[in-house]
N, C-alpha and C positions, 0 to 999 in steps of 0.2 A: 333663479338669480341668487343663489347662493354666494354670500359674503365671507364666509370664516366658516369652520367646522367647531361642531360643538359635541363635546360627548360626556353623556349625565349616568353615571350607574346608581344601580341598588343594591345591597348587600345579598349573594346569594342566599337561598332560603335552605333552613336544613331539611331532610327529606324525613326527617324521624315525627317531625309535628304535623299540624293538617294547618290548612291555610286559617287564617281569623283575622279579623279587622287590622294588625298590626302590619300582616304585608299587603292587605289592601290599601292600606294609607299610603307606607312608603311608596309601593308604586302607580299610585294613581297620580300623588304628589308631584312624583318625577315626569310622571307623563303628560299634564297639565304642563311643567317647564320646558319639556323637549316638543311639545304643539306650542307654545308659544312662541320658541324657536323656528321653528320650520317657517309658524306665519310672520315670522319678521326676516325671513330669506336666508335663513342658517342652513349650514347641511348638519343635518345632527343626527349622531350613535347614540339609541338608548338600549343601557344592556340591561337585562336580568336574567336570573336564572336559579338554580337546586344547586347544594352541596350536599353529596349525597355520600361522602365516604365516611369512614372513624366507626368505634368502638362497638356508640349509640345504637347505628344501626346495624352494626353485624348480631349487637346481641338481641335487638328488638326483632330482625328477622330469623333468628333462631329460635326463638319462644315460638313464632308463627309456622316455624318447620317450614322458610322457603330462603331461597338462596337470598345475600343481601344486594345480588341484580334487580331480583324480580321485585322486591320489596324497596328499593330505589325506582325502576318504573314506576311502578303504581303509585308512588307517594309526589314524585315529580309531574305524571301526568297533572294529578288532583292541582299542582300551582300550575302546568300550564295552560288550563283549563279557567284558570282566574281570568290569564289573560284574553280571552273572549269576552265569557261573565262580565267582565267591566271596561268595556269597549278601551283597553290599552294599546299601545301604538309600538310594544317595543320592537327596536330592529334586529337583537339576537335574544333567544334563550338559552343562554351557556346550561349545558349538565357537567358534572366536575368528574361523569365517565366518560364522558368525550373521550377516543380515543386524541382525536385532538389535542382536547387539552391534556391528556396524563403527558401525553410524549413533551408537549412544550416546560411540564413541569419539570418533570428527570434535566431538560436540558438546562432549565435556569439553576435547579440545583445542583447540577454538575459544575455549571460556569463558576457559582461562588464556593466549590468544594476547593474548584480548580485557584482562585484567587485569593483565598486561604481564609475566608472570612463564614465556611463551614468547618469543623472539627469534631474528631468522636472523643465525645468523654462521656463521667458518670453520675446519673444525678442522684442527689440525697435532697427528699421534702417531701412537702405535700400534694395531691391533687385533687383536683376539681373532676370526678367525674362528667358532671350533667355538664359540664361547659368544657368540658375537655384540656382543661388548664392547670399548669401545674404554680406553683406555691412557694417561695422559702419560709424559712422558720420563721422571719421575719414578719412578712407578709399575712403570712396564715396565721400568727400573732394578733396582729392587729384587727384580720374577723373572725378572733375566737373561734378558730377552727372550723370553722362553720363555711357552706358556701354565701358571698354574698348576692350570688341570683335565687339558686331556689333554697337555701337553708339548711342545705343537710350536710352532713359531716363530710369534712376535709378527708383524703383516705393517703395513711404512712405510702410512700412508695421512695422504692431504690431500681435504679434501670439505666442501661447504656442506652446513652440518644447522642447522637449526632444534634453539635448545638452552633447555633447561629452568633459572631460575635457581635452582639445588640450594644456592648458597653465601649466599643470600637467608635461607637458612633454618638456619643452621647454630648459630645463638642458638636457637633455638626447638626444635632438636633436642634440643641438648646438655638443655634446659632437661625436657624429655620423658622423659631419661633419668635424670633427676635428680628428678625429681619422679613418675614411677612406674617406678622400676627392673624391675620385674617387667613391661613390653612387651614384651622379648626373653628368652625363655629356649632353656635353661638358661644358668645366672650365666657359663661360660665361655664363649658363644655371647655375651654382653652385652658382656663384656670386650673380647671382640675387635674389637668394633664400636667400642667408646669411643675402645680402640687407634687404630683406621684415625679415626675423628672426630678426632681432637688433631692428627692432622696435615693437619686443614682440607681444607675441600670445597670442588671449584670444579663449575661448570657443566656437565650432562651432555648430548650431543644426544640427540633425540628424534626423530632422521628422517635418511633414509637414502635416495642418488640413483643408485646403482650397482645396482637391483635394483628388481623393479619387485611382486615378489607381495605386496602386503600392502593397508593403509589407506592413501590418498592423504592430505596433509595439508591441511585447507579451504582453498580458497583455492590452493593451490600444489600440484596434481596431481602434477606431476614429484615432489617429495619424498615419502618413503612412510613410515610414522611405525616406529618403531625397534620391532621384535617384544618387546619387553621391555617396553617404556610399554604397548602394545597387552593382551601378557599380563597385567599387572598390574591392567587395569580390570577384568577379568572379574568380580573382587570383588563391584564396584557394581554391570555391567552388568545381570548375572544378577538383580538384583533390579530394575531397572528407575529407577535413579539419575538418570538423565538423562536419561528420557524419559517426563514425568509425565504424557503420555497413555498412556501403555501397561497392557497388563492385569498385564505382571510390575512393573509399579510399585505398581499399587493391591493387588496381590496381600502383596507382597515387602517393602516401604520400609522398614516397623516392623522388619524384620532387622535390618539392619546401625544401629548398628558388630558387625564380626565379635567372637564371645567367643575363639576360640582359629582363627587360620588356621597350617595345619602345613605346613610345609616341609623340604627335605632341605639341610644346613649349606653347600651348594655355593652356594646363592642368598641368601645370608644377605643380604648387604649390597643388593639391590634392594628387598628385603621390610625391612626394619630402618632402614634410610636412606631412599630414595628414593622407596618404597610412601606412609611416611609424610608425608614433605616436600608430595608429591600431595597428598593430602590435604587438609593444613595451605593448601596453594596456592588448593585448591576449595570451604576451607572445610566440610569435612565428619568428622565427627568419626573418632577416631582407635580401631585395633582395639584390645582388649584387650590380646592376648597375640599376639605372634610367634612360635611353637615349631620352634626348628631343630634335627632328631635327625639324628644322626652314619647314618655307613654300615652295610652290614654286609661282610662278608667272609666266607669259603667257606673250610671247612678250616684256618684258621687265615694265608688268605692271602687279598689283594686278590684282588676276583676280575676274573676276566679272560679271554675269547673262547680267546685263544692258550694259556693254559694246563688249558684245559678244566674250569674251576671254578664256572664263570659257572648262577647259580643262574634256570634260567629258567620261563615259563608250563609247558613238559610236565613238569620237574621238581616242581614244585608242586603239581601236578594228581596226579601220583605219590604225593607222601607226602599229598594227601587219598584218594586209592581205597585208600591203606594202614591210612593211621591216621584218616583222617575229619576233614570241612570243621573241626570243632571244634579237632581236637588242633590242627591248623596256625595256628588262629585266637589259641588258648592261648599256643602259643610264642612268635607274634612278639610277644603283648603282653606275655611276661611275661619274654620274652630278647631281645627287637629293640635299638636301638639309641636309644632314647629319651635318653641321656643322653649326659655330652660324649665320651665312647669310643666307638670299634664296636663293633659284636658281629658273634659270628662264629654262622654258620649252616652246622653240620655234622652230619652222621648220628647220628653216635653221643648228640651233645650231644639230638637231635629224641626221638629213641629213651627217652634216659635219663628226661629233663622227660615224655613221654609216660606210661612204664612208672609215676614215682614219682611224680607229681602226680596224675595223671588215670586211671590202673589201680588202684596202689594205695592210694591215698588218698581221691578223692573217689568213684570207681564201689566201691571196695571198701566203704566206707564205708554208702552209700549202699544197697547190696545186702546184707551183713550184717544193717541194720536192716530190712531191708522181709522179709528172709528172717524173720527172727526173730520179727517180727512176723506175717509169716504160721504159722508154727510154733505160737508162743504165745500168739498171741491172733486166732485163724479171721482173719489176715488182713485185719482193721479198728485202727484207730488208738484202742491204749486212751488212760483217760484218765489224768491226773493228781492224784492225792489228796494230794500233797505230800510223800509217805514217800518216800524214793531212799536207799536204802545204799549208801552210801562217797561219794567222787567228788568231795564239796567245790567242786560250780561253783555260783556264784549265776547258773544261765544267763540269766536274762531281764536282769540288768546286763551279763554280760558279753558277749551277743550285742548288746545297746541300742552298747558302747562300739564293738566290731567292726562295726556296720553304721556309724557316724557316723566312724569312721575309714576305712573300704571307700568314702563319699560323698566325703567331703574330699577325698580322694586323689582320686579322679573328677575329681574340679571343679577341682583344680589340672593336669589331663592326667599324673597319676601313676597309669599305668595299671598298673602290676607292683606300686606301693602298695594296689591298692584291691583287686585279687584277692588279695593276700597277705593282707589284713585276709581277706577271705570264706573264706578257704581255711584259714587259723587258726582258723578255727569249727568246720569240716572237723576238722582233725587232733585238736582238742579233744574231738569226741565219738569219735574213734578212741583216745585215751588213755583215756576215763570207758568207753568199752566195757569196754578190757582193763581199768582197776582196780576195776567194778561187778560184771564177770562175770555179764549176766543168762542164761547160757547157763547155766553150773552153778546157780544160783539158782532158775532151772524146773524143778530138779529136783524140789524142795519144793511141795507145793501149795500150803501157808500162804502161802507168799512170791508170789504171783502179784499183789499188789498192788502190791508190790515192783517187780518184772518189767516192769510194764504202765509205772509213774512212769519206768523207766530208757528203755523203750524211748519214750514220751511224748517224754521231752527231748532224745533222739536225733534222730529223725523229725523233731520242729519245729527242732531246731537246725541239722539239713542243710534243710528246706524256708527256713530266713532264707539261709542261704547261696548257696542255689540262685538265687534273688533277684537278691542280688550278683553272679553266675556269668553270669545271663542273659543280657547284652549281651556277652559274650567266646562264650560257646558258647551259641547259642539254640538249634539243632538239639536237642544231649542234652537240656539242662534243659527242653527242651519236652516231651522223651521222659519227663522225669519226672514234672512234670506231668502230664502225661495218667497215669501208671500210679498217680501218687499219688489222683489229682481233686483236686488246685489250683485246678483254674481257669487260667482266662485273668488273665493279669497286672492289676492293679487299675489302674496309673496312676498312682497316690500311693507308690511306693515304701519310704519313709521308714516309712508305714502299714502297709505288708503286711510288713516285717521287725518290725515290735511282735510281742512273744514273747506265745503264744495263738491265737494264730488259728486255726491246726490243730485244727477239731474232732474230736472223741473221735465215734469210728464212720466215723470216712472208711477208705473202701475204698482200702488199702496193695496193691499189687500188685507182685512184687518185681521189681527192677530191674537187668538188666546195661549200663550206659552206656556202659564202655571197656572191647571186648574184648581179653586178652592178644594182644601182635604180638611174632612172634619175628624176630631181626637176621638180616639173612643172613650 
């Protein structure tokens, strides 16, 4: 029952580093949003994938003495080898050797050679090796020469590149930013950008003659087109943009424009400026949303190799054989770095969010009712005649307001927004437990009518949540499901959180979801 299409990307990964917590986040994030998607009846594209071409790795697979093919496999396996590891859902793994996509590349950069908004000229500045970015005098002024990712010096360079006209567009940006502010988030992520825009944009190249691993430029073999234009098509490639005989065109096209492409704050300005500009150049409409999340940090400190903080794959693999693919899944959405700060990613902090969100609140929750109701009523889902002593919840309005705010928060990529709604439905029938009391209540036989309406509202008011819960922890909630007989998800989401559903007689079978883990 698919309503609209939706499609969420990641920023390809470069093939020169090994995977760590940082592309575990972003795509775990994204895939969290594109399950929630699907269970609200979207048809949704989620892309990820390796950038595997440029400098970096021709000269990292040359110290190894192996071609920078083989040292592109082996580095792209290792991410797509994540995507198992952490039961992700995506629908492509773009590689940026796709014969695929090189071909759709040449042709979009043929289209704007052809439209005049590519030119060969020559540039004089600085560059950025480790980020493969180059500099004016200007520019590289203002970070003292220095890089401002990893710190080390700016390096003289003079080279014919084939350059993009970026300053062509700088009306039509400013006008983009002004007319849906909401492209780039979060608003201090916009800012910054506005910042660097006011002091004017000149032209960027797009090809590079010192190096030879990557796209040749059509036409001009010797020049090889700049791994950053290259990474940036994958967008479109992946869906077959450019090449309308393709089966990923006739498959893919209705995707794009993208609804939310996520990014980590370091690339802001390719994705934010120059992603678009493309676009505008080729004529193709423009994504939704830009979403740039902050880092995270370890122990309360940048993390880092030399100080042995650095949060990696065995690390992660760890606290899931501890605490389970879910709890992991939990934290990063609901403590990652989504907004303009870090966060920081430490034990004690895993431990705590585990024990008090997910032991005691939602499994404790969870298993009190299914217990009780095994107790007091053989283990079937009584039903509700309308009588409940104490409690004061109108639940069918106030779970109706908690799932429409649990959605919203969704659709804007407010992911710790829209679990906190579900999880508030949670705590709510942990409060109507303690002030209903159906446990002293069973005592009385008259009162089992009583009894049966509390635990009624209980039960369906953890099954709305559980709903909400699905796309962050599918593992447990599927555990629940099956002990409840839910069912398989419906599809219509919006639908299966309507309070009622939960028929009177379904087999409750009780539930332990998060068991206690003790700290060492």
């Amino acid at each position: 029952m698919a309503t609209s299409t939706k499609y969420i990307t990641t920023p390809i990964y470069y093939v020169n580093d090994r995977p760590h917590i940082g592309h575990v986040y972003t795509t775990t994030i994204c895939d969290t949003w594109a399950r929630f998607q699907r269970l609200s009846g979207h048809d949704v594209f989620f892309l990820t994938g390796t950038d595997e071409h440029g400098q970096k790795v021709e000269q990292s697979a040359e110290a190894r003495g192996v071609s920078p093919q083989m040292l592109a496999d082996e580095n792209s396996a290792e991410f797509r080898n994540i995507m198992g590891m952490f039961n992700l859902t995506n629908d492509e793994f773009i590689r940026t050797t796709d014969p695929r996509h090189e071909q759709q590349v040449q042709a979009l950069v043929q289209r704007l050679m052809d439209s005049g908004d590519v030119y060969l000229g020559t540039f004089e500045g600085w560059y950025d090796a480790g980020q493969e970015e180059y500099y004016t005098e200007t520019k590289a002024r203002e970070v003292d020469f220095n890089s401002p990712i990893s710190g080390k010096p700016l390096e003289r360079a003079s080279e014919e590149n084939y350059y993009f006209k970026l300053s062509a567009y700088e009306e039509r940006l400013r006008a983009m930013f002004e007319e849906n502010p909401g492209i780039v988030r979060p608003d201090a992520r916009r800012n910054e950008v506005l910042g660097r825009l006011r002091e004017g944009l000149q032209d960027v190249p797009i090809s590079r003659t010192n190096f030879a691993w990557g796209i040749g430029v059509p036409g001009a073999p010797e020049h090889v087109i700049y791994v950053w234009i290259d990474a940036l098509f994958n967008y479109i490639t992946a869906l077959g943009l450019a090449d309308e005989n393709s089966d990923w065109h006739t498959a893919r096209k209705d995707y794009w424009s993208a609804d939310i492409q996520v990014i980590g704050k370091e690339i802001l300005w390719f994705h934010a400026v120059i992603w678009p500009a493309l676009l505008m150049a080729l004529e193709l409409p423009l994504p939704s949303c830009i979403y740039a999340h902050s880092f995270w940090i370890s122990e309360g400190q940048k993390m880092s190799k030399s100080l042995g903080n650095f949060i990696d794959l065995e690390q992660l693999q760890g606290y899931m054989e501890r605490y389970g693919s879910d709890a992991l899944r939990y934290f990063l959405c609901t403590q990652g770095p989504l907004g303009a700060t870090d966060a920081d990613f430490s034990r004690s902090q895993f431990h705590e969010t585990y024990t008090t969100d997910l032991v005691n609140t939602l499994g404790n929750c969870a298993s009190r009712t299914s217990a009780m109701i095994g107790k007091y009523c053989d283990g079937l889902c009584p039903s509700d005649t309308g009588e409940c002593a104490g409690g004061g919840v109108e639940w069918p309005e106030f779970t109706a307001s908690q799932v429409e705010a649990s959605i919203d928060a969704m659709d804007r990529f407010d992911l710790s927004g829209s679990i906190a709604a579900a999880m508030g439905i949670v705590r709510r029938v942990d409060a109507f437990i303690n002030e209903t009391a159906p446990f002293k209540l069973a005592k009385d036989p008259e009162a089992a009518d009583q009894v049966g309406n509390i635990l009624y509202r209980c039960a369906e008011a953890i099954r709305i949540a559980s709903c909400l819960l699905e796309s962050t922890m599918p593992e447990r909630i599927g555990e629940l499901r099956e002990a409840w007989n839910l069912g398989e998800p419906s599809g219509d989401l919006r639908s299966e959180c309507q309070w009622g559903r939960l028929a009177a007689g379904t087999t409750i079978n009780k539930v332990a979801l998060f068991p206690r883990v003790e700290l060492d």
